[in-house]
C-alpha positions in Angstrom: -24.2 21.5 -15.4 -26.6 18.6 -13.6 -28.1 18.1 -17.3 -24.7 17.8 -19.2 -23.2 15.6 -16.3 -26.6 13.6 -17.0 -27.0 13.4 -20.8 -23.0 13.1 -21.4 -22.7 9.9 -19.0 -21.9 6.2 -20.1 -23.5 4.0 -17.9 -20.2 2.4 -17.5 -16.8 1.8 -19.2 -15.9 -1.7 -21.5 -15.5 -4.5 -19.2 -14.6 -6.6 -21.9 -10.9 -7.8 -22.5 -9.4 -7.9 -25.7 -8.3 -11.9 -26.9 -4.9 -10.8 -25.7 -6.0 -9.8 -22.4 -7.5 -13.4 -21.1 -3.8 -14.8 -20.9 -0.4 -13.9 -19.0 2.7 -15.5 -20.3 4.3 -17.7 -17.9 7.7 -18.1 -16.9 8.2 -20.6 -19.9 6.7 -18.7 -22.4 3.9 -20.2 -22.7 0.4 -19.1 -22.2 -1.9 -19.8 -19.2 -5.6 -18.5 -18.9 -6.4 -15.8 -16.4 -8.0 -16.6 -13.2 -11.0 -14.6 -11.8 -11.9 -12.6 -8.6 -15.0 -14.4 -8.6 -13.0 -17.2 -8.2 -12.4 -18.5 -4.2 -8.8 -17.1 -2.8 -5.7 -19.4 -3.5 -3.4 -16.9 -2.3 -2.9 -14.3 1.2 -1.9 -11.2 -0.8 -2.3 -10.2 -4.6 -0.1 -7.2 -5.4 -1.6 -5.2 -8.1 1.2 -2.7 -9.8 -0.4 -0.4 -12.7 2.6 0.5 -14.9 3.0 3.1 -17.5 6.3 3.5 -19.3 7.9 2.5 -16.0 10.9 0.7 -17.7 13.0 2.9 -15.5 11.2 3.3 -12.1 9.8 -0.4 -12.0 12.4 -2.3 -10.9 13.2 -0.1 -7.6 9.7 -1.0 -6.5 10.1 -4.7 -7.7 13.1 -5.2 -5.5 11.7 -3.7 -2.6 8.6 -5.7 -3.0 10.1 -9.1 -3.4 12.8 -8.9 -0.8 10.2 -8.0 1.5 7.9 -10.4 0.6 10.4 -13.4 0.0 11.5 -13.0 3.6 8.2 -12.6 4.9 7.7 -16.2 3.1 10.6 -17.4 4.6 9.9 -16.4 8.0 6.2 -17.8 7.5 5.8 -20.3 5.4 1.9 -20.6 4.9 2.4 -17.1 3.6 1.7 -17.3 -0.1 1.6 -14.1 -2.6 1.7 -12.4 -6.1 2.9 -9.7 -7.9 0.8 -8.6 -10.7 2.6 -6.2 -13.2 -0.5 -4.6 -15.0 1.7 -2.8 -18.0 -1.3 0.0 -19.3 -0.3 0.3 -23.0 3.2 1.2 -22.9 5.7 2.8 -25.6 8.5 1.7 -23.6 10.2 -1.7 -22.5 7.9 -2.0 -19.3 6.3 -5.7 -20.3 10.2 -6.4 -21.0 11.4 -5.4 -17.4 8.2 -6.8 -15.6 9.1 -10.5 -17.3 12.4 -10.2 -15.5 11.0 -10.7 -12.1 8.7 -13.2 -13.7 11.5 -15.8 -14.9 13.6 -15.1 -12.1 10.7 -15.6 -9.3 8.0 -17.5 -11.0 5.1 -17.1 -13.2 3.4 -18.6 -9.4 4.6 -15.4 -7.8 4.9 -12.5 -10.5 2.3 -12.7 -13.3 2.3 -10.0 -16.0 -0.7 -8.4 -18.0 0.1 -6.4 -20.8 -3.1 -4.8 -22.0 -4.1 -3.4 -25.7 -4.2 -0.4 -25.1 -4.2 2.3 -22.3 -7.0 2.6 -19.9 -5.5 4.9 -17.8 -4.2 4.4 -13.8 -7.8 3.0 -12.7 -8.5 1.3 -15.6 -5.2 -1.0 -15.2 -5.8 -1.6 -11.9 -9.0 -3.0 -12.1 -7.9 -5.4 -15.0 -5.1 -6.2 -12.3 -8.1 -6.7 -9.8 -10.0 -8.7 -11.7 -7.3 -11.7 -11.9 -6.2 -11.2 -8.5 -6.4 -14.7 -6.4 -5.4 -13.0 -3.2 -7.7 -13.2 0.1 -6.5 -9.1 0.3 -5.1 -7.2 -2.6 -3.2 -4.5 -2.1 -2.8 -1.8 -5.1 1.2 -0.1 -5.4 2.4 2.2 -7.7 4.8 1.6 -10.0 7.6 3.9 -9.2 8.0 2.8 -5.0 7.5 6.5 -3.9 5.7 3.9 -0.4 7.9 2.3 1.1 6.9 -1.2 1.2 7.5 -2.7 4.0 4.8 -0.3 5.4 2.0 -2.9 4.1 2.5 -3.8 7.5 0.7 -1.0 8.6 -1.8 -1.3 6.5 -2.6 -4.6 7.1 -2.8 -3.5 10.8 -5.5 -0.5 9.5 -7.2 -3.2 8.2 -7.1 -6.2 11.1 -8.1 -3.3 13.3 -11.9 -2.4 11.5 -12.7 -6.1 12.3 -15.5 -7.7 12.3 -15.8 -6.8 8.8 -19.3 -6.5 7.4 -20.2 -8.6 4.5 -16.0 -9.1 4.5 -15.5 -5.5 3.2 -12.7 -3.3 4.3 -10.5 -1.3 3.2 -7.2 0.1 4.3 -5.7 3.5 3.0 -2.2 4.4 3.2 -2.2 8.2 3.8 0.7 11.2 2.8 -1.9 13.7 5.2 1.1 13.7 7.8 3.5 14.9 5.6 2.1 17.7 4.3 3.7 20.5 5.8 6.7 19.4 4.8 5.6 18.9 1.2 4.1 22.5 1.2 7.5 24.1 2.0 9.0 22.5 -1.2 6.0 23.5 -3.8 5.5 26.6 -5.8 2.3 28.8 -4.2 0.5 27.7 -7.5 1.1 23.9 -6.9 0.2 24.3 -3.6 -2.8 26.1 -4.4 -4.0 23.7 -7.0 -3.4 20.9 -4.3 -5.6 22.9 -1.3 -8.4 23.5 -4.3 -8.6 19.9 -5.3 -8.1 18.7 -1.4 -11.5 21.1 -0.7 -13.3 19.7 -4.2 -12.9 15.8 -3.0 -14.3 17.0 0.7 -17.2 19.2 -0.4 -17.8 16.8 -3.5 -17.3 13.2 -2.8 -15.2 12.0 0.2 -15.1 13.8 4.0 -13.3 11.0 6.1 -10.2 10.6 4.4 -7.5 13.1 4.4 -5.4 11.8 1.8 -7.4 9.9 -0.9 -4.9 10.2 -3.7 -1.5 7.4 -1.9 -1.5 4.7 -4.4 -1.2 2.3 -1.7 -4.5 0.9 -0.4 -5.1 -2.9 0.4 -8.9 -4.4 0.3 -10.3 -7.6 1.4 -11.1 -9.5 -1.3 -14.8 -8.7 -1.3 -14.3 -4.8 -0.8 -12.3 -4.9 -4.6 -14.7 -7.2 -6.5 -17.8 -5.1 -5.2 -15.8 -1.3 -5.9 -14.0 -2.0 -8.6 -16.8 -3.5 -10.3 -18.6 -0.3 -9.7 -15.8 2.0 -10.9 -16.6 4.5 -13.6 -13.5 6.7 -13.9 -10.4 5.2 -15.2 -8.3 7.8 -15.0 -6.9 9.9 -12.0 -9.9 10.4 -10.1 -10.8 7.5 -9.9 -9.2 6.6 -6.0 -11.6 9.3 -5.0 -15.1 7.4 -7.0 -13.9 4.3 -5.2 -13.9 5.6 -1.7 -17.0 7.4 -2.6 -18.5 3.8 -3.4 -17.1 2.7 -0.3 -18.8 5.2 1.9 -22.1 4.4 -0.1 -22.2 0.5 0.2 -20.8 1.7 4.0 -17.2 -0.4 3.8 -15.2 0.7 6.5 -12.3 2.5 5.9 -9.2 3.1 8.1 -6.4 5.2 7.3 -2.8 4.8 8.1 0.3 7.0 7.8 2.7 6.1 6.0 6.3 6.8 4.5 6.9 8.0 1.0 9.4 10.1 -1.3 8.4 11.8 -4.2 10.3 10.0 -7.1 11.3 11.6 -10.4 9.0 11.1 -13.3 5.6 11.3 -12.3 3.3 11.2 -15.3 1.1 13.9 -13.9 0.9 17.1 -15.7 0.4 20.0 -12.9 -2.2 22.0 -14.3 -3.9 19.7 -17.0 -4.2 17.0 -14.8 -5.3 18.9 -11.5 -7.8 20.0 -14.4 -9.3 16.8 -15.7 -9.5 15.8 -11.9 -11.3 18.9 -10.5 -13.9 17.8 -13.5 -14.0 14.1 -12.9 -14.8 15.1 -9.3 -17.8 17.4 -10.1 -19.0 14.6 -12.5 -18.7 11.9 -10.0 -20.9 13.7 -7.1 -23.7 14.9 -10.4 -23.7 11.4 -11.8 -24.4 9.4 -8.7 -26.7 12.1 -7.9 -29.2 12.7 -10.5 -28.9 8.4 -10.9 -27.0 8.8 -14.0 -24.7 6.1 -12.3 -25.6 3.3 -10.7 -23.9 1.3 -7.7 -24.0 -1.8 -9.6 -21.6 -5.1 -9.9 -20.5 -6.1 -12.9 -18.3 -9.3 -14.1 -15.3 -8.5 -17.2 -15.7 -10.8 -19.3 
């Protein structure tokens, strides 16, 4: 298994962005170059939203999200944000939906990047990551199963593992908490198939974090350029490859409880899905370890 997790390895996915890729429309409809996370912080917060046929789910969150964050700019005004809508190759109206929130707020405040083609959850959140101009950037799913107004938590996760070394930390939101309750509503086989991959990403890759699979985290600035850069798998895995790059370069990681409701329409498929993870999980731990992959920092270009 160690030689065909070895031999079958690519170095690392495609940074590069297709033409398409380097611009957003604005608000106007014109077209305005991407910034770069190599670029110094213009803004507090960068929300990075990976979307996926969300035409129906997408606006739940987007409300939530910009009530809560309008007010929090009314309240403070030095606080400055964004919303980035990273739509992953959809079939559906997502892009259509997304530029909405974009005319009605701001191409300043809700950018949307519609990319080629699918790259999968990671995959779209790093091309989100990459033109993020936040000092922190926190990543949300799509369909507002967190509530939001618990980035508030997070943040405190985060202000708490200060001094932060080389400006690296990360904050996890975290469903650990509300697992019994979840358990009482699964089949046996679900729940089985969530205890087997919950003892996989401890004995393989991750042992601090209870819940690495919340698609709510926030990182400094610094923590998302150096993981995400080193991110191999773009699928649904890969939360658990960028803790366990994380724990490597030694970023400190808190993690926080907070609130969330399973929402209708999850594009997970039980059994194939807990498959291709249990996989990804095994390759991960083999890859790093027989040097197959690298912790290296790489720009998109």
């Amino acid at each position: 298994i160690c030689v065909i997790a070895h031999v079958t390895a690519i170095k690392m996915p495609a940074l590069h962005r297709y033409e398409e890729e380097k611009f957003f429309i604005n608000s106007e409809g014109r077209k305005e170059s991407v910034p770069s996370i190599h670029d110094p912080p213009t803004k507090e917060l960068s929300v990075v939203v990976p979307s996926y046929n969300e035409e129906d789910r997408l606006p739940l969150m987007m409300d939530e999200a910009m009530d809560f964050l309008e007010k929090r700019q009314k309240q403070d005004p030095s606080f400055t944000y964004e919303v980035i809508v990273v739509d992953d190759g959809s079939k559906d109206q997502t892009t259509k939906v997304a530029m909405k929130y974009c005319k009605k707020y701001g191409s300043d405040k809700v950018r949307v990047l519609s990319l080629v083609k699918n790259r999968g959850k990671g995959g779209a959140v790093r091309m989100g990551v990459f033109i993020s101009r936040g000092k922190t950037i926190l990543m949300a799913d799509a369909d507002g199963a967190t509530k939001f107004a618990d980035i508030e938590k997070v943040e405190e996760g985060l202000k708490n593992l200060q001094p932060w070394p080389n400006q690296m930390a990360i904050s996890c939101g975290s469903r650990a908490h509300l697992e019994k309750d979840s358990i009482a509503k699964r089949s046996y086989f679900r729940t089985l198939l969530m205890y087997g991959f919950h003892f996989l990403v401890w004995f393989l890759c991750v042992k601090e974090i209870r819940d690495t699979q919340c698609g709510f985290k926030l990182f400094t600035r610094e923590a998302a350029l150096r993981t995400f850069s080193t991110l191999h798998v773009e699928r649904w895995a890969f939360d658990v490859e960028l803790l366990y790059i994380a724990q490597h370069l030694r970023i400190p990681i808190a993690e926080v409880a907070v609130n969330w409701t399973e929402i209708e329409g999850s594009k997970l498929v039980p059994f194939w899905s807990w498959l291709q993870m249990g996989r990804d999980l095994l390759f991960i731990r083999l890859r790093y370890m027989t040097g197959a992959w690298q912790l290296e920092t790489r720009k998109c270009n």
